[in-house]
DODOFI-162418 format. One record per residue: x, y, z of N, C-alpha, C in turn; residue number from 1. Coordinates in steps of 0.001 Angstrom, whole numbers, plus 524288, in hexadecimal, padded with zeros to 5 digits. Layout:
// residues N
SITE    nX    nY    nZ   caX   caY   caZ    cX    cY    cZ seq
SITE     X     Y     Z     X     Y     Z     X     Y     Z NUM
...
END
This chain:
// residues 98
SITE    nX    nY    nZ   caX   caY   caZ    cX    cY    cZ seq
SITE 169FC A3CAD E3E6E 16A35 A4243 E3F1C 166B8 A43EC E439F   1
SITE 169D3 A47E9 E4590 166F8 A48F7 E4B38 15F56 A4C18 E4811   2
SITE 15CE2 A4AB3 E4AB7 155DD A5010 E49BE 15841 A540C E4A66   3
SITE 1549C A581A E45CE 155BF A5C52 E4422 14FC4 A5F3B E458A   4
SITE 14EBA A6376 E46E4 149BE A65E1 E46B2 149B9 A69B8 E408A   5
SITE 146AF A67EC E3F1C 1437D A69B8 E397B 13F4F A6CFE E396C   6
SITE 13F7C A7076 E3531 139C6 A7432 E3417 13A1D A723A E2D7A   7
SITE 136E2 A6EB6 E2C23 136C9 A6DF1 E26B6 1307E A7024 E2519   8
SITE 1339A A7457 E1F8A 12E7F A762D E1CD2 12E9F A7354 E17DB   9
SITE 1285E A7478 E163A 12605 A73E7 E0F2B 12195 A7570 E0E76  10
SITE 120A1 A7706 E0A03 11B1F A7877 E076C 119D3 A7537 E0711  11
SITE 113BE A7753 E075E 11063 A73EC E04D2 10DD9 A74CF DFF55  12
SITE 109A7 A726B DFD30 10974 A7346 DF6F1 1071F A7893 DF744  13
SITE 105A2 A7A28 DFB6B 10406 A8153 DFA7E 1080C A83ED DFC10  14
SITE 10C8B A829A DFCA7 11076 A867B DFE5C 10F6D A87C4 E03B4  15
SITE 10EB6 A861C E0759 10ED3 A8809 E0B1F 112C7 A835F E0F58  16
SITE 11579 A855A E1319 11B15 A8422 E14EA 11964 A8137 E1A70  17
SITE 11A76 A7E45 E19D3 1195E A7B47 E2019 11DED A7830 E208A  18
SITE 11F2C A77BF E2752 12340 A77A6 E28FE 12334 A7345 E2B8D  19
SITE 12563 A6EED E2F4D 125CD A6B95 E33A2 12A58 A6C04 E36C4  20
SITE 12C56 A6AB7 E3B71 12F18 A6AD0 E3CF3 13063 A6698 E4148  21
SITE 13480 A6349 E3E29 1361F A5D4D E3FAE 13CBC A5D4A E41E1  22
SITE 13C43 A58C4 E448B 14111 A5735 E45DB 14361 A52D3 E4179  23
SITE 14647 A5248 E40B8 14994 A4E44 E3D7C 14D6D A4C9F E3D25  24
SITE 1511D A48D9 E3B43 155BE A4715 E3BCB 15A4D A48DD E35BE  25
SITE 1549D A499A E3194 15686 A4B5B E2CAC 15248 A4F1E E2923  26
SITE 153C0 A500A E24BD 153B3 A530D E2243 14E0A A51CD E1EF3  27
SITE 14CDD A4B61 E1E91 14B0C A4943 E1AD8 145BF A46F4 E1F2D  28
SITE 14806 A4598 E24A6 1437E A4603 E291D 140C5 A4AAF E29A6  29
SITE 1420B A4F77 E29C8 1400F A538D E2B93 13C2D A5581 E27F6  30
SITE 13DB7 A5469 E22B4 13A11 A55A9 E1DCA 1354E A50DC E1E83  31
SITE 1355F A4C2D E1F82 1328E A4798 E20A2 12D74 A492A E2562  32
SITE 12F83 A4A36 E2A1D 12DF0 A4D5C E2D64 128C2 A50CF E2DAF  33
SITE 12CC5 A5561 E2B8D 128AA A5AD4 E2995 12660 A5899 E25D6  34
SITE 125C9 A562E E2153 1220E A546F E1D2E 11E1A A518B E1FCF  35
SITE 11E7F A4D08 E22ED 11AAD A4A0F E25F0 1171A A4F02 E292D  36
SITE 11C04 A5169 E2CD7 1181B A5544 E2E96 11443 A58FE E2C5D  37
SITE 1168A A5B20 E2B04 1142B A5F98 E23EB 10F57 A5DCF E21ED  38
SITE 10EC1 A58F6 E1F69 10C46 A57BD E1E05 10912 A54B5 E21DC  39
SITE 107BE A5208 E26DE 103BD A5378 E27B7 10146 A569D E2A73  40
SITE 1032B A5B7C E2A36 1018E A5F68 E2CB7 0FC11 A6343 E2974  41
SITE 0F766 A633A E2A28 0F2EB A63B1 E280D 0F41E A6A75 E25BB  42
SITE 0F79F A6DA1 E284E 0F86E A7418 E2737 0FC3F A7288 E215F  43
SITE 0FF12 A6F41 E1EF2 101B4 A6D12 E1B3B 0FEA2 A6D38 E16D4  44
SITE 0FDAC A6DEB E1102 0FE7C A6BAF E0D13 0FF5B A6919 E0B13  45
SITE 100A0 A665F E06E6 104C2 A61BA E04BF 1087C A6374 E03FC  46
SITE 10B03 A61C8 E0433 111C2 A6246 E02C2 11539 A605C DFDB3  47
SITE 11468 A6386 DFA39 11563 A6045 DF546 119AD A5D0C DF668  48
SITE 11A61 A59DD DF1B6 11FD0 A5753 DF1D0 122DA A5804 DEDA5  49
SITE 127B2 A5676 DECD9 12B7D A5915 DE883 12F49 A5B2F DE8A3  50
SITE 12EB6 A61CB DE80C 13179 A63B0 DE730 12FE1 A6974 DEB76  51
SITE 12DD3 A687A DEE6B 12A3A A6C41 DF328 12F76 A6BDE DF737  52
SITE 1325F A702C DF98B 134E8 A6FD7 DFE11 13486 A6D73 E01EF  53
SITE 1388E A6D2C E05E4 136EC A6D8E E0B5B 13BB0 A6DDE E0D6C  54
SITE 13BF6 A70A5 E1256 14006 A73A2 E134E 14072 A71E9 E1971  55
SITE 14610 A7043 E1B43 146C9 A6E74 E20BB 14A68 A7350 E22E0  56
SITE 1480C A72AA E27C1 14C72 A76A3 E2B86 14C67 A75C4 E30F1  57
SITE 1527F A74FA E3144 1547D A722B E3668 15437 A7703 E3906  58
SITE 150CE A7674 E3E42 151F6 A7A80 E425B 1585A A78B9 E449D  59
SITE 157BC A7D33 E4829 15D4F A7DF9 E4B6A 161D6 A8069 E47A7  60
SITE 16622 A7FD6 E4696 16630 A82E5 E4110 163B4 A824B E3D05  61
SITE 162CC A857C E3BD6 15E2A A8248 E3614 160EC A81F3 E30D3  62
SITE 16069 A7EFF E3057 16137 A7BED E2B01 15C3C A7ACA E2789  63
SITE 15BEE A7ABD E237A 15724 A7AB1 E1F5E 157BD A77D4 E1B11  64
SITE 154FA A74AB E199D 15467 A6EF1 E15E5 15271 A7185 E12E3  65
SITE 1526A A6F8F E0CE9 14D85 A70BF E092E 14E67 A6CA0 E04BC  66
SITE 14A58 A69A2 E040B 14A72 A65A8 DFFDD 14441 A661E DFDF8  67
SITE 14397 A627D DF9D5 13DF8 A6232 DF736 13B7D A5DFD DF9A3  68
SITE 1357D A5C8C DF9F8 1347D A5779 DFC48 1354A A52B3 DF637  69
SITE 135DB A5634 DF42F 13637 A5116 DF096 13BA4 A4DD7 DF13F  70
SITE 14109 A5217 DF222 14557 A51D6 DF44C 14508 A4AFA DF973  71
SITE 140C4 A4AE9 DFD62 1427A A4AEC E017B 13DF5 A4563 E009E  72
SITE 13B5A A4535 DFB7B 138AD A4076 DFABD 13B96 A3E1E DF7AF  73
SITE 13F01 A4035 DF39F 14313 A3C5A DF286 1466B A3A43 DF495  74
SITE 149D1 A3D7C DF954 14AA9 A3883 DFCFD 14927 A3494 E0145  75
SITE 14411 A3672 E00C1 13FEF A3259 E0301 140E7 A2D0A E0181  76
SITE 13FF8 A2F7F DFA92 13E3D A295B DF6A1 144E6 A2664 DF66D  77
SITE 148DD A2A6D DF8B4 14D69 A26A2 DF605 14FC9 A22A2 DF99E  78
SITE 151D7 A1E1F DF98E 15345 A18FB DFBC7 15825 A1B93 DFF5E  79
SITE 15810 A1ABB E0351 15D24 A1B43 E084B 16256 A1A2C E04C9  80
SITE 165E7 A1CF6 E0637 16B2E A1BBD E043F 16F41 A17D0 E0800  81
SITE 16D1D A1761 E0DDE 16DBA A13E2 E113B 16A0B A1259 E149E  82
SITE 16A11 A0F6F E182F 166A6 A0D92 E1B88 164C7 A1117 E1FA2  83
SITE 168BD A1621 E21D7 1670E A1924 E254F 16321 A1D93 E2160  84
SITE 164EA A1EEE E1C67 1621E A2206 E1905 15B9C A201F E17C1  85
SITE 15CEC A1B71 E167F 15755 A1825 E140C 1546D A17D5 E1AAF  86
SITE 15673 A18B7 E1F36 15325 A190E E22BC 150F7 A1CC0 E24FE  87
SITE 1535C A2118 E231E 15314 A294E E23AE 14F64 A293C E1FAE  88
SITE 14F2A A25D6 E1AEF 148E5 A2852 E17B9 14406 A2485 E191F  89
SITE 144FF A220B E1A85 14268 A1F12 E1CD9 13DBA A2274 E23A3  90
SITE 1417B A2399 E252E 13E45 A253B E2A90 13C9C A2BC7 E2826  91
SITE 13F97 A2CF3 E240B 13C8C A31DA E21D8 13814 A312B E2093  92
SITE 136B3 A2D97 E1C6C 1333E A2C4F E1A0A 12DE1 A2BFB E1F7F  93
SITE 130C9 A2A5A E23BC 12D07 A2659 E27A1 12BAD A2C88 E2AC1  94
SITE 12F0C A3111 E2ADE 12D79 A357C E2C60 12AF4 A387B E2957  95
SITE 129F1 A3855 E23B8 12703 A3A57 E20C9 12213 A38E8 E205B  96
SITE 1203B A3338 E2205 11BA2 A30AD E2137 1186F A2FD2 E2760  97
SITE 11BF9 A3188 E2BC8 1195E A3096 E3063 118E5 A2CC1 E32BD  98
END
């Protein structure tokens, strides 16, 4: 998939909304992304996990994502359904951790 420019938001455990804004190829990169970024950004909070939002939006027309992170850690944890899949969570994972 061609990069997409992203503004992905989430709270943090005080409720307060912080944003990043990434390029990506998907849906599941861009959340990977902004979380790496997000979090280490010292103006951040923690970011619960669970059942806490986070919300993607494709500039240019905009389009808007919304899943849970718990959502987006379960398909973290789940096994590729093919070899190009098991290699898309794979470099997620590798964009989430830096």
């Amino acid at each position: 998939m061609e990069p997409k420019r992203c503004i992905v938001s989430v709270a943090d455990i005080q409720g307060i909304e912080h944003s990043a804004d990434v390029t990506a190829a998907t849906l599941y990169e861009a959340v990977a992304l902004a979380l790496r970024a997000i979090k280490s950004n010292e103006w951040a909070g923690e970011i619960p996990e669970g059942l806490n939002e986070i919300r993607v939006s494709v500039t240019g027309i905009r389009v808007e994502h919304k899943l849970q992170i718990k959502q987006f850690n379960e398909w973290l944890d789940r096994p590729g359904r093919s070899p190009a899949d098991m290699m898309h969570r794979k470099r997620v994972r590798e964009l989430l951790n830096g």
